[in-house]
C-alpha positions as CSV (number, residue, x, y, z in Angstrom):
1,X,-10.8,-23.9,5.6
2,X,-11.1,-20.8,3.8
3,X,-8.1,-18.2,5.2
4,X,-9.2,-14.3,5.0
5,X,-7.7,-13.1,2.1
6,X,-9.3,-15.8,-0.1
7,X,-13.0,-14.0,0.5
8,X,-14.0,-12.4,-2.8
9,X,-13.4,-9.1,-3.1
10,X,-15.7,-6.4,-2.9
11,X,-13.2,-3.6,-3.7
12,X,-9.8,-4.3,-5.4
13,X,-7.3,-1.4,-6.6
14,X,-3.9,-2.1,-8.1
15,X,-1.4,0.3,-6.1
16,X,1.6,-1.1,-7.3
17,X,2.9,-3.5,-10.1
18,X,6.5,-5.2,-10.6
19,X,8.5,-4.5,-13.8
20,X,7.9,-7.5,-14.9
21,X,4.3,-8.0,-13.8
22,X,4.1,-11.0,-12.3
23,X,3.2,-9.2,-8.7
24,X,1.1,-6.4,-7.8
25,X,0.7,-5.2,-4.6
26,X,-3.4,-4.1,-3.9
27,X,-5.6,-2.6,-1.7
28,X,-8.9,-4.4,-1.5
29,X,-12.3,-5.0,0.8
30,X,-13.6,-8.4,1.5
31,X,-15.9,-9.9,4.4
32,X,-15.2,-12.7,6.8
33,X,-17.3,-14.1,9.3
34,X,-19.4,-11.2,9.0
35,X,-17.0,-8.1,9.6
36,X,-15.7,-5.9,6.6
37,X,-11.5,-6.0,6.6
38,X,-9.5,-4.0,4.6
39,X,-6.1,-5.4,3.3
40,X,-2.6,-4.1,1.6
41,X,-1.5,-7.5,-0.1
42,X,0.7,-8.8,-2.7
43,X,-0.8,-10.7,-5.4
44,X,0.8,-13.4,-7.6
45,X,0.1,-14.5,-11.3
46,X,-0.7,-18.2,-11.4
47,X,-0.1,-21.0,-14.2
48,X,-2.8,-20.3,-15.5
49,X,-2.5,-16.4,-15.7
50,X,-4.9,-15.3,-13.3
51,X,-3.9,-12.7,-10.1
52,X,-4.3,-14.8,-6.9
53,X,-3.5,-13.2,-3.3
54,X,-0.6,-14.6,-1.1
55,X,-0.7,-14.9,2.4
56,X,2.1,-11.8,2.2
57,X,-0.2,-8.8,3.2
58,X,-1.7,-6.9,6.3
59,X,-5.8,-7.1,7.2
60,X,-7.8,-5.4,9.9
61,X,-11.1,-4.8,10.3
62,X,-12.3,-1.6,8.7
63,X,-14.3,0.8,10.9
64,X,-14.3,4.2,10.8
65,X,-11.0,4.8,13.3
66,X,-8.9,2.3,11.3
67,X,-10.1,4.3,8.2
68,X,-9.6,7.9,9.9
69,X,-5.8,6.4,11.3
70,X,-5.1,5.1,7.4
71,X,-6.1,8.6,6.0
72,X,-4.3,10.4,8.2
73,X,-1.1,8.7,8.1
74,X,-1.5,8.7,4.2
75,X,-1.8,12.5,4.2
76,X,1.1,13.5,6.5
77,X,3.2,10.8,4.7
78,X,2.1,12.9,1.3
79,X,2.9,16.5,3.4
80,X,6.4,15.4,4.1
81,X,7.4,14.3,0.8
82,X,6.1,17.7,-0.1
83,X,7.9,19.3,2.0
84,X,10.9,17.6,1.4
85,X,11.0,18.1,-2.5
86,X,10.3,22.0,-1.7
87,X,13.3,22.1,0.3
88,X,15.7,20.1,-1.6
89,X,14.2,22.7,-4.4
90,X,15.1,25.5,-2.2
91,X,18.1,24.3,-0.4
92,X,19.1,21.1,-2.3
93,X,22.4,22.9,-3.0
94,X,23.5,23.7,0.6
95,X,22.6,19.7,1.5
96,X,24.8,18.5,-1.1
97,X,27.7,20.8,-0.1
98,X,27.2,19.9,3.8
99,X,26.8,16.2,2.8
100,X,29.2,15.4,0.5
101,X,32.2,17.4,1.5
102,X,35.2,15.8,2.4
């Protein structure tokens, strides 16, 4: 029996690596039993130096509202950190002082 992440790949992009690269974490599209999933997995390098996936991951099927919930989550995730750095730029100072006072 075949399990879903073992599919080939029709879309695969690294989005994080290890220091010492021996796991990599990637984004990737494959088909089972007929419907398209998208999946955030880690992959492994095997004996024989070639990048297999683990069973360690997340897959659902992609549509267009699993897609439009991914991107939107991705871009208010991206707005706070913004908005975070420009306030600790702003008012880094006054955090520190509130923070780490006695």
């Amino acid at each position: 029996m075949v399990d879903i992440w073992q599919e080939p790949e029709v879309y695969s992009r690294i989005i994080h690596e290890n220091e010492d690269g021996l796991e990599q974490v990637r984004l990737t599209i494959n088909t089972f039993r007929e419907v398209e999933y998208i999946h955030l997995r880690k992959y492994y390098l095997d004996f024989n130096e070639e990048w297999k996936p683990s069973s360690k991951g997340i897959a659902m099927p992609l549509n267009l509202s699993n897609s439009y919930e991914l991107f939107a989550a991705l871009v208010e995730i991206l707005s706070l950190a913004e908005s975070k750095d420009m306030i600790m730029k702003h008012f880094g100072k006054i955090f520190n002082e509130v923070y780490n006072s006695s």
